[in-house]
C-alpha positions in Angstrom: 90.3 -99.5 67.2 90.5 -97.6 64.0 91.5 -93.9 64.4 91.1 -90.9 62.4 94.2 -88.3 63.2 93.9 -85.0 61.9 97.3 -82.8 62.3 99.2 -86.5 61.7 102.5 -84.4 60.5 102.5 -82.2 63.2 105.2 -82.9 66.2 102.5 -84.1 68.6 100.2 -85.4 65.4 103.3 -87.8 65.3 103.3 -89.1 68.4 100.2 -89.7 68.2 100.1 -92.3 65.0 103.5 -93.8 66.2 101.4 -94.7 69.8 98.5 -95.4 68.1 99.9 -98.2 66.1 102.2 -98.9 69.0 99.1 -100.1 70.3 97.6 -102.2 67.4 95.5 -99.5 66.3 94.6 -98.8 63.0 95.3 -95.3 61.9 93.9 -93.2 59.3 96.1 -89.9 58.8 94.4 -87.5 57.1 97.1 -84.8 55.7 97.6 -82.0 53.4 101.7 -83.3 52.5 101.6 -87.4 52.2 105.1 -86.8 51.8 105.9 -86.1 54.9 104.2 -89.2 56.2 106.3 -92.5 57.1 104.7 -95.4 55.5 103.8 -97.8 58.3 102.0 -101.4 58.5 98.0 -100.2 59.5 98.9 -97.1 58.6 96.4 -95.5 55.7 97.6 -91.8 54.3 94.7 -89.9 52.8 95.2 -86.7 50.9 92.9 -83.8 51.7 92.3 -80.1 52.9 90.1 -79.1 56.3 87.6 -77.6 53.7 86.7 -80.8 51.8 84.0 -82.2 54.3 82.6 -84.7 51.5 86.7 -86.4 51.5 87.1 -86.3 55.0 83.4 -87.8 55.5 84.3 -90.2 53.0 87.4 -91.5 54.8 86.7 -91.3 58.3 83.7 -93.8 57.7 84.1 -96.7 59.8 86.4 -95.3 62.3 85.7 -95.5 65.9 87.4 -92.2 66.8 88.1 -88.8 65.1 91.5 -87.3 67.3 93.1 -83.6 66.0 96.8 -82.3 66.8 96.1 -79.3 64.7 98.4 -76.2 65.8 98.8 -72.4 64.4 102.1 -71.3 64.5 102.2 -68.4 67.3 103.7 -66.2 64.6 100.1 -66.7 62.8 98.2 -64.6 65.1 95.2 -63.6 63.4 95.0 -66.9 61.7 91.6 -68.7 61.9 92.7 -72.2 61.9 90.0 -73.9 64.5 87.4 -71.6 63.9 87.1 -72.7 60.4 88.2 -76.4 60.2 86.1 -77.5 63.5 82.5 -76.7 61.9 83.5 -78.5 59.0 85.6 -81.6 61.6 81.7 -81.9 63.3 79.7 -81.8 59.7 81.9 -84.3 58.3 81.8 -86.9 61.5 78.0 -86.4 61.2 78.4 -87.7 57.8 80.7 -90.4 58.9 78.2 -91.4 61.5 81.4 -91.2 64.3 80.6 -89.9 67.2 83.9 -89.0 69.5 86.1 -86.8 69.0 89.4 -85.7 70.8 91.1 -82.7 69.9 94.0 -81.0 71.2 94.0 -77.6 73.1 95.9 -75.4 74.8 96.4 -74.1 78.7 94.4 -70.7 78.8 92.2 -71.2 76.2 88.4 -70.7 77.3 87.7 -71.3 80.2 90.9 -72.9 81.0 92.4 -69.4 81.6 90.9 -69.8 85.4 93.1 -72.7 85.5 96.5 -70.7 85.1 98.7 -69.1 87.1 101.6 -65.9 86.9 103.3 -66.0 84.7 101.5 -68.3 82.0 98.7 -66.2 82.0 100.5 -63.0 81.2 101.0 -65.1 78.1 97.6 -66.3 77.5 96.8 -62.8 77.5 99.5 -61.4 75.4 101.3 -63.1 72.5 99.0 -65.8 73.4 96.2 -64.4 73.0 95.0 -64.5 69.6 95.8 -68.4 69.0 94.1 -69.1 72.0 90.8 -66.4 71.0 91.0 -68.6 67.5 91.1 -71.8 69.5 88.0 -70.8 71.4 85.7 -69.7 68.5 86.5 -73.2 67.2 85.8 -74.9 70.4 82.6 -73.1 71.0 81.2 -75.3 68.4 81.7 -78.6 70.0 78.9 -78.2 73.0 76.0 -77.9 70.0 77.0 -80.5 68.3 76.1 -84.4 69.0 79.7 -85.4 69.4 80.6 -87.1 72.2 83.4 -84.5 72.6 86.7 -84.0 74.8 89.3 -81.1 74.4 93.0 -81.1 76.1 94.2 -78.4 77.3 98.5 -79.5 78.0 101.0 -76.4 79.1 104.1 -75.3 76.4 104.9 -78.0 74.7 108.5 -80.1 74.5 109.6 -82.9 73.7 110.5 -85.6 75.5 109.9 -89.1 77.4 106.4 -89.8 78.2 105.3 -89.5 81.9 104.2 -92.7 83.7 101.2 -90.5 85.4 100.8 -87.2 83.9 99.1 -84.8 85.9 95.5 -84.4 84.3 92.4 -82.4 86.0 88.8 -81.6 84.9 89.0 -77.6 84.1 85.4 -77.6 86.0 87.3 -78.5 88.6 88.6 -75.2 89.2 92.6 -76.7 89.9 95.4 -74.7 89.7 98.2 -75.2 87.4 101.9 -74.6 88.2 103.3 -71.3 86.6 104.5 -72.4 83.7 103.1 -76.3 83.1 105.8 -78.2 80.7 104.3 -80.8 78.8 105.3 -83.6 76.8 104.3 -83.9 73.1 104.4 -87.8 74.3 102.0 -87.4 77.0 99.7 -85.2 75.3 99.8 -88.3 73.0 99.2 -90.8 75.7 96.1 -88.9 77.2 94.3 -88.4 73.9 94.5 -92.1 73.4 94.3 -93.3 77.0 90.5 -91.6 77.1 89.0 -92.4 74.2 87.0 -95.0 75.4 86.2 -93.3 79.2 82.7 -91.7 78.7 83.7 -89.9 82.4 85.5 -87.6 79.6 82.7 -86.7 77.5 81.8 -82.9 77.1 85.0 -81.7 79.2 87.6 -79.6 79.0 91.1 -81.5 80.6 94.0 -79.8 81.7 97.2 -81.2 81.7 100.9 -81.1 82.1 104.0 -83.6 82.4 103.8 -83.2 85.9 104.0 -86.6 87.8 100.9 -87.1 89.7 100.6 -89.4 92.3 
């Protein structure tokens, strides 16, 4: 497949090109610092800003799959980071003619706040809470679009080893999640490229954490 990764020089943006072209991918990183980017066989850098639909149109073009690691530092609360670039992320993949997306999340944002438990949600509603409100006016977008659309929603993130069965749910599903849900930056990795192609996916919001599920 050919991916287009938004958020590439992020920590989890990172994992995700590295297991993309683990996997023979071809990856199309789409960055505001090339220079931060590790030059890689099927690995194209493009230069750009969230706000330059007609360059982002232009190079997602031909890609079977737009995925986004983007993240606001939690010292950023008031930023509006998802609210702005998603609108333009759905204009551009019109353009581009690509139809799923897969975008990153957070436990506790939306609807997925019926999903947590004391104490994570103490934090979803305090320091939390205006990341996840940004989060949600971004996401809001995605069900009037014509995307074929999938957020993931993992717990705080760490690093560390991937999971050989990550615990993932359907939010709809009304499943509870542990108090506080660690999750692997290389499992939320895994899951964004392990569903890409299941259409079961489509339209819903997935919880997850690095849980082993069995």
């Amino acid at each position: 497949m050919k991916l287009f990764i938004i958020g590439a020089t992020g920590r989890t943006g990172e994992e995700l090109v590295n297991q993309a072209l683990e996997k023979q991918n071809e990856v199309v990183a789409y960055v505001r610092h090339p220079e931060k980017m590790v030059k890689h066989q099927g690995l194209t850098i493009i230069t750009g800003e969230l706000n330059d639909i007609e360059v982002m149109a232009t190079s997602m073009k031909n890609c079977d799959a737009v995925l986004t690691a983007l993240g606001n530092p939690i010292s950023n609360i008031n930023g509006k980071l998802f609210a702005l670039a998603i609108p333009n992320i759905i204009e551009a993949m019109d353009k581009a003619k690509v139809k799923r997306l897969v975008s990153m999340s957070a436990l506790g944002v939306g609807k997925t706040f019926d999903n947590t438990r004391y104490p994570y949600r103490l934090g979803a509603k305090g320091f939390l809470k205006g990341n996840f409100a940004d989060h949600d006016a971004g996401e809001r977008q995605l069900p009037n679009s014509d995307l074929n659309w999938t957020t993931v929603h993992p717990g705080p993130l760490f690093n560390g080893e991937r999971t050989p069965h990550p615990l993932v749910r359907d939010a709809a599903s009304n499943y509870k999640m542990s108090g506080v849900p660690r999750t692997y930056r290389s499992d939320v990795a895994q899951v964004m490229l392990k569903i890409i192609n299941d259409p079961t996916t489509y339209g819903k919001q997935l919880i997850m954490s690095s849980k082993q599920d069995h």
